[in-house]
C-alpha positions in Angstrom: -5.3 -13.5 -19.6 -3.6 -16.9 -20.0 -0.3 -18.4 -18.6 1.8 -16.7 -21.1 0.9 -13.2 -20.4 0.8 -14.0 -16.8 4.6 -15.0 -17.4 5.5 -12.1 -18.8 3.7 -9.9 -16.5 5.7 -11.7 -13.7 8.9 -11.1 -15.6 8.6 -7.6 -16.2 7.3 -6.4 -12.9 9.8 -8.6 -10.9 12.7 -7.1 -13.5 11.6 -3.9 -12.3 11.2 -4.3 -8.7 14.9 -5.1 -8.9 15.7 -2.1 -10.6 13.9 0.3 -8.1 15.6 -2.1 -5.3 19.3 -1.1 -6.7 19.0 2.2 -7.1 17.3 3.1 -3.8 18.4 2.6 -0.2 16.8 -0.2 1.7 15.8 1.9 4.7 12.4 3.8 3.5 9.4 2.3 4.8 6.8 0.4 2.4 3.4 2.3 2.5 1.5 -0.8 1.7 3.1 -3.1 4.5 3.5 -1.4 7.7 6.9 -2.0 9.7 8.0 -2.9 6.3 11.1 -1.8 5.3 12.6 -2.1 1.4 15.2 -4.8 2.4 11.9 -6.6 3.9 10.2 -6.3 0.8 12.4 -7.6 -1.4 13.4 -10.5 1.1 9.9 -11.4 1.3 9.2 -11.9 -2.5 12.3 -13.4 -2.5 11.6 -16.1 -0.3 7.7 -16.5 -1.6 9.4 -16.9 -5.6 11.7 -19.6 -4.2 8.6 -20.8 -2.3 6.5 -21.3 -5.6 9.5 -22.4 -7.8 10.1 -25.2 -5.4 6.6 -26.7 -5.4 6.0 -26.2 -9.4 9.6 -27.5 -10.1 9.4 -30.4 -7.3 5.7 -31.2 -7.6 5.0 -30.4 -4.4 1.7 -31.8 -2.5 -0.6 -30.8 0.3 2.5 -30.1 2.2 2.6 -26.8 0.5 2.5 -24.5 3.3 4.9 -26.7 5.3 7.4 -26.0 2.4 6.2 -22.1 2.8 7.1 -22.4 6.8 10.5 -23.8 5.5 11.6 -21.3 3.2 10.4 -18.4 4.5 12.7 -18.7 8.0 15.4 -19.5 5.5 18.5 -16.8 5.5 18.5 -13.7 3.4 21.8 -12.0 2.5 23.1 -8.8 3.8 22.1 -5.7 1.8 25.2 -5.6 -0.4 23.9 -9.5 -2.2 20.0 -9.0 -1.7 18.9 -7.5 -5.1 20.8 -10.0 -7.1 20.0 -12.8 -4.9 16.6 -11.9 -5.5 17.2 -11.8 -9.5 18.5 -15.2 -9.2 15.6 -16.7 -7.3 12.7 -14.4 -9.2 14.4 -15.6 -12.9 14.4 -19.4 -11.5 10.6 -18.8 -11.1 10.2 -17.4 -14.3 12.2 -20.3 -15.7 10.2 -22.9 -14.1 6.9 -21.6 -14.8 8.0 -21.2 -18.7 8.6 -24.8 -19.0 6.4 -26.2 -16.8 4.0 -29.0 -18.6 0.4 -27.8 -18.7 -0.6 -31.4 -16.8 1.5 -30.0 -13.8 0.0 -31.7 -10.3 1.0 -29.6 -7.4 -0.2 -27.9 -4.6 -2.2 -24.9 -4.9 -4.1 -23.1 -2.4 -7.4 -21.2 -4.4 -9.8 -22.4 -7.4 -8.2 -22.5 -10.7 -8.2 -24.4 -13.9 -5.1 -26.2 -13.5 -2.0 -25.9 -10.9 -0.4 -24.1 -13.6 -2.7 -21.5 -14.1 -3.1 -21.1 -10.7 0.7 -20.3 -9.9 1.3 -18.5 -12.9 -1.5 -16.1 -12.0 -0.6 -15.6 -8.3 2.8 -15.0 -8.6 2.0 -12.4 -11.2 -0.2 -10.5 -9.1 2.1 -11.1 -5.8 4.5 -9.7 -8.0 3.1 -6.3 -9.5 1.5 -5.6 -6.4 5.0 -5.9 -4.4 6.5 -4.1 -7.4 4.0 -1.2 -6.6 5.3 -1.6 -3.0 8.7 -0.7 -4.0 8.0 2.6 -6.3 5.9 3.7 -3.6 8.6 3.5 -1.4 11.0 5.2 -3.6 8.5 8.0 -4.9 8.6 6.8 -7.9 5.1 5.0 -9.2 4.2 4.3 -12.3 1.2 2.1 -13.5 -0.8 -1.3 -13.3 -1.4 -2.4 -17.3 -5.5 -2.3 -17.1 -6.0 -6.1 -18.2 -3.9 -7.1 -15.3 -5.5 -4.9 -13.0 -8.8 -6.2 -13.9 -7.8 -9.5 -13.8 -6.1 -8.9 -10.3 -9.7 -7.4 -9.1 -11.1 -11.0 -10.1 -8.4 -13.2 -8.7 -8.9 -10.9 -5.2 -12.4 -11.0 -4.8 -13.0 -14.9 -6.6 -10.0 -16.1 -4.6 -8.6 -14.4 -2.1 -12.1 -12.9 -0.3 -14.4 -16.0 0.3 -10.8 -17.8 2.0 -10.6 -14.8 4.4 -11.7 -15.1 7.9 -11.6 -11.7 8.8 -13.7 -10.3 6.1 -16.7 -10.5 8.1 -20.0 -8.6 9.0 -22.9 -9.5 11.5 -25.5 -7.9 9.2 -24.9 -9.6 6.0 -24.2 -7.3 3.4 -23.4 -7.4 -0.9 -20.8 -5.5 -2.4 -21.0 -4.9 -5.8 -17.7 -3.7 -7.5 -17.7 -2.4 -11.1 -15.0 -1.5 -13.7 -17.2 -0.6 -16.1 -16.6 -3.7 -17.9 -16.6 -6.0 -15.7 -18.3 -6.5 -12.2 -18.3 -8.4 -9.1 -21.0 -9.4 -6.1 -19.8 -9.7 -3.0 -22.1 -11.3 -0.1 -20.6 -10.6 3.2 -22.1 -11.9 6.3 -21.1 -14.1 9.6 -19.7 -17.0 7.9 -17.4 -16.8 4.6 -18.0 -14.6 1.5 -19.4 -15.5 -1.3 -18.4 -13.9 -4.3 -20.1 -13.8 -8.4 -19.1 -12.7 -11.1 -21.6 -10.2 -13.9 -24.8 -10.6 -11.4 -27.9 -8.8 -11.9 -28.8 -8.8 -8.3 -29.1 -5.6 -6.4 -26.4 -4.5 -3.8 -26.5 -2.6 -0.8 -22.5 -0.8 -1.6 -21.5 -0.2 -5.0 -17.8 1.1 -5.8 -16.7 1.7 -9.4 -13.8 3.1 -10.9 -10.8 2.4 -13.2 -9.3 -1.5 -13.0 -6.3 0.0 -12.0 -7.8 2.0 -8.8 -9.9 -0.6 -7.9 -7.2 -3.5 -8.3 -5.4 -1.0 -5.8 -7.6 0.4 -3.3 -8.5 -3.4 -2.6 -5.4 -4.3 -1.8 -4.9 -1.2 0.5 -2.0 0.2 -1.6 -4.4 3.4 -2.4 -7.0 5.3 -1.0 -10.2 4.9 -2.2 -10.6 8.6 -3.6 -10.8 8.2 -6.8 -13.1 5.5 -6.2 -16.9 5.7 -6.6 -18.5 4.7 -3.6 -22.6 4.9 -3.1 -24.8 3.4 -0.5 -22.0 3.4 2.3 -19.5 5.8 3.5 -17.8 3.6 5.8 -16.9 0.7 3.2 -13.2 2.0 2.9 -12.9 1.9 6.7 -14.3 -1.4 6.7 -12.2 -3.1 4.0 -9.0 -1.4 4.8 -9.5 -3.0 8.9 -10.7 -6.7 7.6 -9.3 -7.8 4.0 -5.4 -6.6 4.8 -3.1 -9.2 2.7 0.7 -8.8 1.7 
């Protein structure tokens, strides 16, 4: 995928969070985010898209997170102004990532090519996961689009996985996730994980399925069922206690 289609991505799925947003009540409780409630959901992204947009838009430095910190104790509006509040902030994003320059300096916060890249791609995934959120809440799922989802799969276990401190195991251990297409090694152990990409190594766990279950199950928004897991039973358990992100 490239910044375009990362773009759209984050267009279309933030479009139809809104939509689920309007036309459900803001009380049901968000599967994927315990204590979460739909207003919270949608006040959350809300406050994360102004968070991006400020630092592409402004340049923003190391003092990323600070700018995070700010924003996200910022006010959200009662329930009768939230969804369009939150179309006003998630079409700025989309805005300001559309005309961003492709030299952008800002802060980022994970290995990418260039800053642009980098927010482009996490605000698409932060964005149709969130949107999943939503239709889960209001019964009403529909799909991942399979290049996304395997691109998600690489963006969680390149980016997100060796930053987490949680995600660890006395005995180290490799975890070798598959598509069919496309697979990933994962070496966790006492210290940080180390993850590569296509290896011909051997694992101790491997779990293979559909980009669009695995893109989902590792983000703990569904069970691993229809996930094929060999060499460890407890690997579900295990990821769903120690590599929780919203």
């Amino acid at each position: 995928m490239d910044v375009p289609n990362w773009i759209e991505s984050l267009k279309a799925d933030g479009e139809l969070l809104a939509d689920v947003a309007a036309t459900t009540a803001f009380d049901p409780e968000v599967p994927g985010c315990p204590g979460w409630r739909v207003r919270d959901l949608v006040g959350h992204l809300g406050r994360v898209h102004r968070w991006a947009r400020t630092i592409v838009a402004d340049g923003v430095g190391e003092d990323g997170f600070g700018k995070l910190g700010e924003l996200m104790n910022s006010e959200v509006p009662e329930d009768d102004a939230l969804v369009d509040w939150f179309r006003a902030g998630h079409r700025d994003l989309v805005d300001t990532l559309a005309a961003a320059p492709a030299d952008l300096a800002c802060f980022t916060f994970m290995p990418a090519a260039t800053p642009l890249t980098f927010w482009a791609r996490r605000q698409a995934h932060e964005t149709a996961v969130h949107r999943v959120d939503a239709e889960q809440a209001a019964g009403r799922p529909s799909g991942i689009d399979p290049v996304l989802a395997e691109d998600g799969v690489d963006e969680l276990l390149t980016g997100f996985t060796p930053r987490s401190r949680k995600l660890r195991a006395a005995d180290p251990r490799r975890l070798r996730f598959s598509t069919g297409e496309r697979h990933w090694l994962l070496t966790v152990g006492p210290e940080l994980s180390v993850a590569e990409v296509d290896p011909d190594e051997p694992a101790d766990v491997t779990v293979t399925g559909p980009a669009e279950t695995l893109y989902l199950a590792l983000w703990n928004r569904v069970p691993w069922d229809a996930l094929t897991v060999t060499g460890d039973d407890e690997l579900p358990a295990f990821w769903g206690g120690s590599s929780r992100v919203r």
